[in-house]
C-alpha positions in Angstrom: 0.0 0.0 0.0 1.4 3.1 -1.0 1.5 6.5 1.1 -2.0 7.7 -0.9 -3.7 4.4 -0.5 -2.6 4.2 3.7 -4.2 7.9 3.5 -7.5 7.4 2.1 -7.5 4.1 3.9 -7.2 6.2 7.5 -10.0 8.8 5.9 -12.1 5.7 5.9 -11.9 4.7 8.5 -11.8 7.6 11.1 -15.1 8.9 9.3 -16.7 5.6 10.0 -15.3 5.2 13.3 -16.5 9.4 13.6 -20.4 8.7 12.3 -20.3 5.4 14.6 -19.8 7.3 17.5 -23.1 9.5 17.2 -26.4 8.2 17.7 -29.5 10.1 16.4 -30.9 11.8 19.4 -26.8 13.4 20.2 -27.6 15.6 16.8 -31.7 16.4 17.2 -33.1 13.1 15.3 -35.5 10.7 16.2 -34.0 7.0 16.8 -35.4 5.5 14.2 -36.2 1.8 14.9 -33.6 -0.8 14.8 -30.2 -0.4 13.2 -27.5 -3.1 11.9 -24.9 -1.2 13.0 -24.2 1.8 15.3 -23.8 5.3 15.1 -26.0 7.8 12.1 -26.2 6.6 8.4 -24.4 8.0 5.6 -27.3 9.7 4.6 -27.9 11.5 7.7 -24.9 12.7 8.0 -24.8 13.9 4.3 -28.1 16.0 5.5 -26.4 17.2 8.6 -23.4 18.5 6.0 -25.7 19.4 3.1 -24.5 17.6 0.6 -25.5 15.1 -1.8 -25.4 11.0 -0.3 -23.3 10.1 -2.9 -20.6 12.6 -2.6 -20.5 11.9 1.2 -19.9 8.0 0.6 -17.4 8.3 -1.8 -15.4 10.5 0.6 -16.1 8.2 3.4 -15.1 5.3 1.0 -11.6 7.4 0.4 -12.4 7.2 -3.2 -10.1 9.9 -5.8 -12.4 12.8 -5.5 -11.9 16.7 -5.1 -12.8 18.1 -1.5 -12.9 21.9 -0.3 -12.6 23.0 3.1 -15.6 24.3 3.2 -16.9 20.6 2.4 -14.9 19.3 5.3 -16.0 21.8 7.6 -19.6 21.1 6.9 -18.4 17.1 7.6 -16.8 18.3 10.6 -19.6 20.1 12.0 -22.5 17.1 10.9 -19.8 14.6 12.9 -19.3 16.8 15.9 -15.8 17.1 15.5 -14.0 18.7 17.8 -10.3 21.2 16.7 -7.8 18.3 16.4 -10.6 15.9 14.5 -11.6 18.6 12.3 -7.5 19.3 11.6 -6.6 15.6 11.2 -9.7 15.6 8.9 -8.6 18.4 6.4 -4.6 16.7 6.6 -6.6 13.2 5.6 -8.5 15.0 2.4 -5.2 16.0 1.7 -5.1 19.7 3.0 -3.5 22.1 5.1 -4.5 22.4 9.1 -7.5 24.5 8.7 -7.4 27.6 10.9 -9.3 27.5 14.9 -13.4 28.1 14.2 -13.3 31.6 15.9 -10.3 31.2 17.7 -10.2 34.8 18.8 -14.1 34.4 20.5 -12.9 31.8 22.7 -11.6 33.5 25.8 -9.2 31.7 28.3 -10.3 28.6 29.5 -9.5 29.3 33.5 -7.4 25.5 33.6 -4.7 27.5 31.5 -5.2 30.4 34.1 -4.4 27.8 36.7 -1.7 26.4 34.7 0.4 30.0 34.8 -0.3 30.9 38.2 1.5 27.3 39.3 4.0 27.7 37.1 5.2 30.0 40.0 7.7 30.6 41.3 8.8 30.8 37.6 7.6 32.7 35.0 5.0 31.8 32.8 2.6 33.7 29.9 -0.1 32.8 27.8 0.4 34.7 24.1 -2.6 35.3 21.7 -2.6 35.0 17.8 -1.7 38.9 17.8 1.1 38.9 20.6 -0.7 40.6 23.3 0.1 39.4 26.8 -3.7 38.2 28.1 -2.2 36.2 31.3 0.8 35.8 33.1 2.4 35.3 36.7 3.9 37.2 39.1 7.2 36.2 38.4 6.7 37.1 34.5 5.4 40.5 35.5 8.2 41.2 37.9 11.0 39.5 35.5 9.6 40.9 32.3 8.1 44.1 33.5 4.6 43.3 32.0 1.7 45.7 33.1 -1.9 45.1 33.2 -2.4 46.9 29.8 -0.1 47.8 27.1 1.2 44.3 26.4 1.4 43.6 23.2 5.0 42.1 22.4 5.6 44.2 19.1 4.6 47.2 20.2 5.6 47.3 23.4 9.5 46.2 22.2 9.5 48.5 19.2 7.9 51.7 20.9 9.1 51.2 24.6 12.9 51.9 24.8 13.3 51.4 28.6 11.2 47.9 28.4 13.6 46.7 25.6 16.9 47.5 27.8 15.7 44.4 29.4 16.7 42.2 26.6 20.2 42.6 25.7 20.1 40.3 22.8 18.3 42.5 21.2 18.9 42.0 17.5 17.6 38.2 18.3 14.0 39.3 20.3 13.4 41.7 17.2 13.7 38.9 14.5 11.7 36.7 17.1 8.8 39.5 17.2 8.9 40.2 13.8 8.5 36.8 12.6 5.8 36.0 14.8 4.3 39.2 13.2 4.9 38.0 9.7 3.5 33.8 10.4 0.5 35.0 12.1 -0.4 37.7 9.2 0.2 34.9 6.6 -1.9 32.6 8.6 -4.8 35.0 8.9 -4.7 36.9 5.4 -8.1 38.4 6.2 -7.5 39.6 9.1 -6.1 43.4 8.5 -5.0 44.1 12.4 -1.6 42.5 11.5 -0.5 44.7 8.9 -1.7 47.9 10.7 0.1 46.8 13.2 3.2 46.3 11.0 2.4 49.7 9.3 2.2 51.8 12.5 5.5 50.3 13.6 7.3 50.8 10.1 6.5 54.8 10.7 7.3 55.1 14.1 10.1 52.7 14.8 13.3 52.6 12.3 14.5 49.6 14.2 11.4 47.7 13.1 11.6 48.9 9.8 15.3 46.9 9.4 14.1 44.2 10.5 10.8 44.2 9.3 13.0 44.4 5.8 14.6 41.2 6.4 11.1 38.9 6.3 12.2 36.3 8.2 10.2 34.0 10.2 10.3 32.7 13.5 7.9 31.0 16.1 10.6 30.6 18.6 9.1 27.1 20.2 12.0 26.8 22.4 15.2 28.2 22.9 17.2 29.8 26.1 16.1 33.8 27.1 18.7 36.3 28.7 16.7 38.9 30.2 18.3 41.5 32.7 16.6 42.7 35.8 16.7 46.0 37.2 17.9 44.6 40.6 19.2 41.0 39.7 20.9 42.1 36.6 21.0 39.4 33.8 18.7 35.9 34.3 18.7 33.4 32.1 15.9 30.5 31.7 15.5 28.1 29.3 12.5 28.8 27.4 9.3 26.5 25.5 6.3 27.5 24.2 3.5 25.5 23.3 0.5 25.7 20.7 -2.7 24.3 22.7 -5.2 22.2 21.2 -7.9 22.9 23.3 -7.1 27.0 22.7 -5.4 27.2 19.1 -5.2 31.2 19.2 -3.2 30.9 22.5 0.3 29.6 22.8 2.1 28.3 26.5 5.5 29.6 27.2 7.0 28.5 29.9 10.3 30.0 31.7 13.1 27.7 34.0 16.1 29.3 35.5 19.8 27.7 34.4 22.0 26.7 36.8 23.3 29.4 37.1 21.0 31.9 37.4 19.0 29.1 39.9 22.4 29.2 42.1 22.2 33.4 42.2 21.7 34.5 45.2 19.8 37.7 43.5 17.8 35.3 42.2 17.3 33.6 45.0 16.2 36.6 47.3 13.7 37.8 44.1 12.0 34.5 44.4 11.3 34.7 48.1 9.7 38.3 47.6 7.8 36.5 44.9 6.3 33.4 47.1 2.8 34.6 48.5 -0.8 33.3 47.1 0.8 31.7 43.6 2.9 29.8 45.6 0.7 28.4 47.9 -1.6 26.5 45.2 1.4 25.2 43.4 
Protein backbone atom coordinates (compact mmCIF):
# COMPACT_ATOMS: atom_id res chain seq x y z
CA UNK A 1 0.00 0.00 0.00
CA UNK A 2 1.36 3.09 -0.98
CA UNK A 3 1.53 6.51 1.15
CA UNK A 4 -1.95 7.70 -0.91
CA UNK A 5 -3.65 4.37 -0.46
CA UNK A 6 -2.58 4.20 3.74
CA UNK A 7 -4.19 7.94 3.50
CA UNK A 8 -7.47 7.43 2.07
CA UNK A 9 -7.55 4.08 3.92
CA UNK A 10 -7.20 6.21 7.50
CA UNK A 11 -10.04 8.82 5.88
CA UNK A 12 -12.14 5.72 5.88
CA UNK A 13 -11.95 4.67 8.54
CA UNK A 14 -11.83 7.65 11.12
CA UNK A 15 -15.10 8.87 9.26
CA UNK A 16 -16.71 5.55 9.96
CA UNK A 17 -15.29 5.17 13.31
CA UNK A 18 -16.54 9.38 13.65
CA UNK A 19 -20.36 8.74 12.30
CA UNK A 20 -20.27 5.38 14.57
CA UNK A 21 -19.79 7.31 17.49
CA UNK A 22 -23.07 9.51 17.21
CA UNK A 23 -26.40 8.20 17.74
CA UNK A 24 -29.54 10.09 16.44
CA UNK A 25 -30.91 11.82 19.39
CA UNK A 26 -26.80 13.38 20.21
CA UNK A 27 -27.56 15.56 16.78
CA UNK A 28 -31.71 16.42 17.21
CA UNK A 29 -33.07 13.13 15.30
CA UNK A 30 -35.48 10.70 16.17
CA UNK A 31 -34.03 7.04 16.83
CA UNK A 32 -35.36 5.53 14.18
CA UNK A 33 -36.23 1.81 14.89
CA UNK A 34 -33.61 -0.85 14.81
CA UNK A 35 -30.16 -0.41 13.19
CA UNK A 36 -27.49 -3.11 11.91
CA UNK A 37 -24.86 -1.23 13.04
CA UNK A 38 -24.24 1.79 15.31
CA UNK A 39 -23.77 5.27 15.11
CA UNK A 40 -25.96 7.85 12.11
CA UNK A 41 -26.16 6.63 8.41
CA UNK A 42 -24.45 7.95 5.60
CA UNK A 43 -27.32 9.65 4.62
CA UNK A 44 -27.91 11.53 7.67
CA UNK A 45 -24.89 12.70 8.00
CA UNK A 46 -24.84 13.91 4.27
CA UNK A 47 -28.14 16.02 5.47
CA UNK A 48 -26.42 17.20 8.59
CA UNK A 49 -23.44 18.49 6.03
CA UNK A 50 -25.65 19.42 3.11
CA UNK A 51 -24.54 17.59 0.63
CA UNK A 52 -25.45 15.07 -1.84
CA UNK A 53 -25.43 11.04 -0.25
CA UNK A 54 -23.35 10.07 -2.89
CA UNK A 55 -20.60 12.57 -2.55
CA UNK A 56 -20.48 11.88 1.17
CA UNK A 57 -19.91 8.03 0.57
CA UNK A 58 -17.43 8.28 -1.81
CA UNK A 59 -15.40 10.45 0.61
CA UNK A 60 -16.08 8.18 3.37
CA UNK A 61 -15.13 5.32 1.05
CA UNK A 62 -11.56 7.41 0.38
CA UNK A 63 -12.38 7.16 -3.20
CA UNK A 64 -10.10 9.85 -5.78
CA UNK A 65 -12.40 12.82 -5.46
CA UNK A 66 -11.93 16.73 -5.06
CA UNK A 67 -12.77 18.11 -1.54
CA UNK A 68 -12.90 21.94 -0.35
CA UNK A 69 -12.58 23.04 3.09
CA UNK A 70 -15.57 24.33 3.25
CA UNK A 71 -16.93 20.62 2.43
CA UNK A 72 -14.85 19.28 5.33
CA UNK A 73 -15.99 21.80 7.60
CA UNK A 74 -19.61 21.12 6.85
CA UNK A 75 -18.36 17.09 7.60
CA UNK A 76 -16.81 18.33 10.64
CA UNK A 77 -19.61 20.09 12.02
CA UNK A 78 -22.50 17.12 10.95
CA UNK A 79 -19.82 14.59 12.94
CA UNK A 80 -19.33 16.77 15.85
CA UNK A 81 -15.78 17.13 15.49
CA UNK A 82 -13.98 18.68 17.83
CA UNK A 83 -10.29 21.17 16.72
CA UNK A 84 -7.84 18.32 16.43
CA UNK A 85 -10.59 15.91 14.54
CA UNK A 86 -11.59 18.63 12.28
CA UNK A 87 -7.52 19.31 11.63
CA UNK A 88 -6.56 15.60 11.15
CA UNK A 89 -9.72 15.61 8.85
CA UNK A 90 -8.60 18.42 6.38
CA UNK A 91 -4.61 16.66 6.65
CA UNK A 92 -6.55 13.24 5.64
CA UNK A 93 -8.52 14.97 2.43
CA UNK A 94 -5.21 15.99 1.71
CA UNK A 95 -5.06 19.71 2.98
CA UNK A 96 -3.45 22.09 5.05
CA UNK A 97 -4.51 22.44 9.07
CA UNK A 98 -7.49 24.48 8.73
CA UNK A 99 -7.42 27.65 10.91
CA UNK A 100 -9.29 27.55 14.86
CA UNK A 101 -13.37 28.09 14.16
CA UNK A 102 -13.33 31.56 15.90
CA UNK A 103 -10.34 31.19 17.73
CA UNK A 104 -10.18 34.76 18.84
CA UNK A 105 -14.06 34.43 20.51
CA UNK A 106 -12.86 31.76 22.72
CA UNK A 107 -11.60 33.49 25.76
CA UNK A 108 -9.18 31.70 28.33
CA UNK A 109 -10.28 28.61 29.51
CA UNK A 110 -9.48 29.28 33.46
CA UNK A 111 -7.41 25.49 33.60
CA UNK A 112 -4.65 27.51 31.49
CA UNK A 113 -5.21 30.40 34.08
CA UNK A 114 -4.39 27.81 36.71
CA UNK A 115 -1.72 26.38 34.71
CA UNK A 116 0.39 30.05 34.75
CA UNK A 117 -0.29 30.85 38.21
CA UNK A 118 1.55 27.29 39.32
CA UNK A 119 3.97 27.66 37.13
CA UNK A 120 5.17 29.96 40.03
CA UNK A 121 7.71 30.65 41.25
CA UNK A 122 8.77 30.83 37.60
CA UNK A 123 7.62 32.69 35.03
CA UNK A 124 4.99 31.83 32.81
CA UNK A 125 2.57 33.73 29.89
CA UNK A 126 -0.15 32.81 27.75
CA UNK A 127 0.36 34.74 24.06
CA UNK A 128 -2.59 35.31 21.71
CA UNK A 129 -2.61 35.04 17.85
CA UNK A 130 -1.72 38.90 17.82
CA UNK A 131 1.09 38.89 20.61
CA UNK A 132 -0.67 40.64 23.27
CA UNK A 133 0.09 39.41 26.81
CA UNK A 134 -3.68 38.19 28.06
CA UNK A 135 -2.20 36.24 31.33
CA UNK A 136 0.82 35.82 33.06
CA UNK A 137 2.36 35.35 36.70
CA UNK A 138 3.88 37.15 39.05
CA UNK A 139 7.23 36.23 38.42
CA UNK A 140 6.70 37.08 34.53
CA UNK A 141 5.43 40.47 35.45
CA UNK A 142 8.24 41.22 37.91
CA UNK A 143 10.97 39.51 35.47
CA UNK A 144 9.59 40.89 32.30
CA UNK A 145 8.09 44.10 33.55
CA UNK A 146 4.58 43.30 32.02
CA UNK A 147 1.66 45.71 33.10
CA UNK A 148 -1.88 45.14 33.21
CA UNK A 149 -2.35 46.89 29.78
CA UNK A 150 -0.13 47.82 27.07
CA UNK A 151 1.19 44.31 26.40
CA UNK A 152 1.44 43.57 23.24
CA UNK A 153 4.98 42.09 22.41
CA UNK A 154 5.56 44.20 19.06
CA UNK A 155 4.59 47.16 20.24
CA UNK A 156 5.62 47.26 23.45
CA UNK A 157 9.51 46.21 22.18
CA UNK A 158 9.54 48.54 19.20
CA UNK A 159 7.87 51.66 20.89
CA UNK A 160 9.10 51.22 24.64
CA UNK A 161 12.91 51.90 24.84
CA UNK A 162 13.35 51.35 28.59
CA UNK A 163 11.22 47.89 28.38
CA UNK A 164 13.62 46.69 25.61
CA UNK A 165 16.88 47.54 27.81
CA UNK A 166 15.72 44.39 29.37
CA UNK A 167 16.72 42.21 26.57
CA UNK A 168 20.21 42.64 25.67
CA UNK A 169 20.05 40.30 22.83
CA UNK A 170 18.34 42.48 21.20
CA UNK A 171 18.92 41.97 17.51
CA UNK A 172 17.58 38.19 18.35
CA UNK A 173 14.01 39.35 20.25
CA UNK A 174 13.41 41.68 17.21
CA UNK A 175 13.72 38.92 14.48
CA UNK A 176 11.66 36.67 17.06
CA UNK A 177 8.82 39.53 17.21
CA UNK A 178 8.89 40.21 13.76
CA UNK A 179 8.51 36.78 12.62
CA UNK A 180 5.75 36.00 14.81
CA UNK A 181 4.30 39.17 13.20
CA UNK A 182 4.85 37.96 9.66
CA UNK A 183 3.54 33.78 10.41
CA UNK A 184 0.49 35.00 12.15
CA UNK A 185 -0.44 37.68 9.16
CA UNK A 186 0.20 34.94 6.56
CA UNK A 187 -1.94 32.58 8.59
CA UNK A 188 -4.78 35.03 8.92
CA UNK A 189 -4.67 36.86 5.43
CA UNK A 190 -8.11 38.38 6.24
CA UNK A 191 -7.50 39.63 9.06
CA UNK A 192 -6.11 43.40 8.51
CA UNK A 193 -5.04 44.09 12.37
CA UNK A 194 -1.61 42.48 11.51
CA UNK A 195 -0.47 44.65 8.85
CA UNK A 196 -1.73 47.87 10.67
CA UNK A 197 0.10 46.83 13.16
CA UNK A 198 3.24 46.33 11.04
CA UNK A 199 2.37 49.71 9.32
CA UNK A 200 2.22 51.84 12.49
CA UNK A 201 5.46 50.28 13.63
CA UNK A 202 7.26 50.77 10.11
CA UNK A 203 6.54 54.79 10.74
CA UNK A 204 7.30 55.10 14.11
CA UNK A 205 10.10 52.74 14.81
CA UNK A 206 13.31 52.64 12.30
CA UNK A 207 14.49 49.58 14.20
CA UNK A 208 11.40 47.68 13.07
CA UNK A 209 11.57 48.87 9.81
CA UNK A 210 15.26 46.92 9.40
CA UNK A 211 14.07 44.22 10.45
CA UNK A 212 10.76 44.23 9.28
CA UNK A 213 12.98 44.35 5.75
CA UNK A 214 14.55 41.19 6.37
CA UNK A 215 11.13 38.93 6.27
CA UNK A 216 12.21 36.30 8.21
CA UNK A 217 10.23 33.99 10.16
CA UNK A 218 10.29 32.65 13.51
CA UNK A 219 7.90 30.97 16.11
CA UNK A 220 10.61 30.57 18.56
CA UNK A 221 9.06 27.12 20.16
CA UNK A 222 12.04 26.80 22.44
CA UNK A 223 15.23 28.22 22.91
CA UNK A 224 17.18 29.84 26.06
CA UNK A 225 16.08 33.76 27.11
CA UNK A 226 18.72 36.26 28.66
CA UNK A 227 16.71 38.88 30.22
CA UNK A 228 18.34 41.50 32.72
CA UNK A 229 16.64 42.68 35.77
CA UNK A 230 16.66 46.00 37.18
CA UNK A 231 17.88 44.65 40.59
CA UNK A 232 19.19 40.99 39.75
CA UNK A 233 20.86 42.08 36.62
CA UNK A 234 21.04 39.36 33.85
CA UNK A 235 18.68 35.91 34.27
CA UNK A 236 18.70 33.44 32.05
CA UNK A 237 15.88 30.51 31.72
CA UNK A 238 15.50 28.11 29.33
CA UNK A 239 12.45 28.75 27.40
CA UNK A 240 9.29 26.45 25.52
CA UNK A 241 6.29 27.48 24.23
CA UNK A 242 3.46 25.51 23.30
CA UNK A 243 0.50 25.70 20.73
CA UNK A 244 -2.74 24.35 22.69
CA UNK A 245 -5.24 22.21 21.23
CA UNK A 246 -7.88 22.94 23.34
CA UNK A 247 -7.13 27.01 22.69
CA UNK A 248 -5.45 27.18 19.09
CA UNK A 249 -5.22 31.17 19.19
CA UNK A 250 -3.19 30.88 22.55
CA UNK A 251 0.27 29.58 22.84
CA UNK A 252 2.08 28.31 26.48
CA UNK A 253 5.47 29.62 27.21
CA UNK A 254 7.04 28.47 29.88
CA UNK A 255 10.29 30.01 31.69
CA UNK A 256 13.05 27.71 33.99
CA UNK A 257 16.13 29.26 35.49
CA UNK A 258 19.81 27.71 34.41
CA UNK A 259 22.04 26.71 36.82
CA UNK A 260 23.31 29.43 37.05
CA UNK A 261 20.96 31.94 37.36
CA UNK A 262 18.98 29.11 39.93
CA UNK A 263 22.36 29.20 42.07
CA UNK A 264 22.17 33.41 42.16
CA UNK A 265 21.67 34.50 45.22
CA UNK A 266 19.81 37.72 43.54
CA UNK A 267 17.76 35.30 42.24
CA UNK A 268 17.31 33.64 45.01
CA UNK A 269 16.17 36.60 47.27
CA UNK A 270 13.75 37.76 44.10
CA UNK A 271 11.98 34.45 44.36
CA UNK A 272 11.34 34.72 48.09
CA UNK A 273 9.72 38.30 47.55
CA UNK A 274 7.80 36.50 44.86
CA UNK A 275 6.25 33.43 47.14
CA UNK A 276 2.78 34.57 48.53
CA UNK A 277 -0.76 33.29 47.14
CA UNK A 278 0.77 31.68 43.61
CA UNK A 279 2.90 29.81 45.60
CA UNK A 280 0.70 28.44 47.85
CA UNK A 281 -1.62 26.45 45.19
CA UNK A 282 1.45 25.19 43.41
Amino acid sequence: MNPLQARRAELRDFLRSRRAALKPEDVGQPSAGFRRTPGLRREEVAVLAGIGVSWYTWLEQGRDIKVSPEVLDAVSRALRLGEPERAHLHRLAGLNSPLPRDAHTEGIPPRLQRIVDRWMPYPAKLVDRYGNIPVFNRAAREVFGLTDENNNQAVRFFLDADWRERFPDVEAVAGEVIGFLRAQAARYPDDHHFMDVAQRLRTESPLFRTFWDRHEISLATRTTKTVTHPRCGPLTFEHTALDLSEAPHLRLHLYAPDEQTAASASFRLLLGQLAGPDRAVA
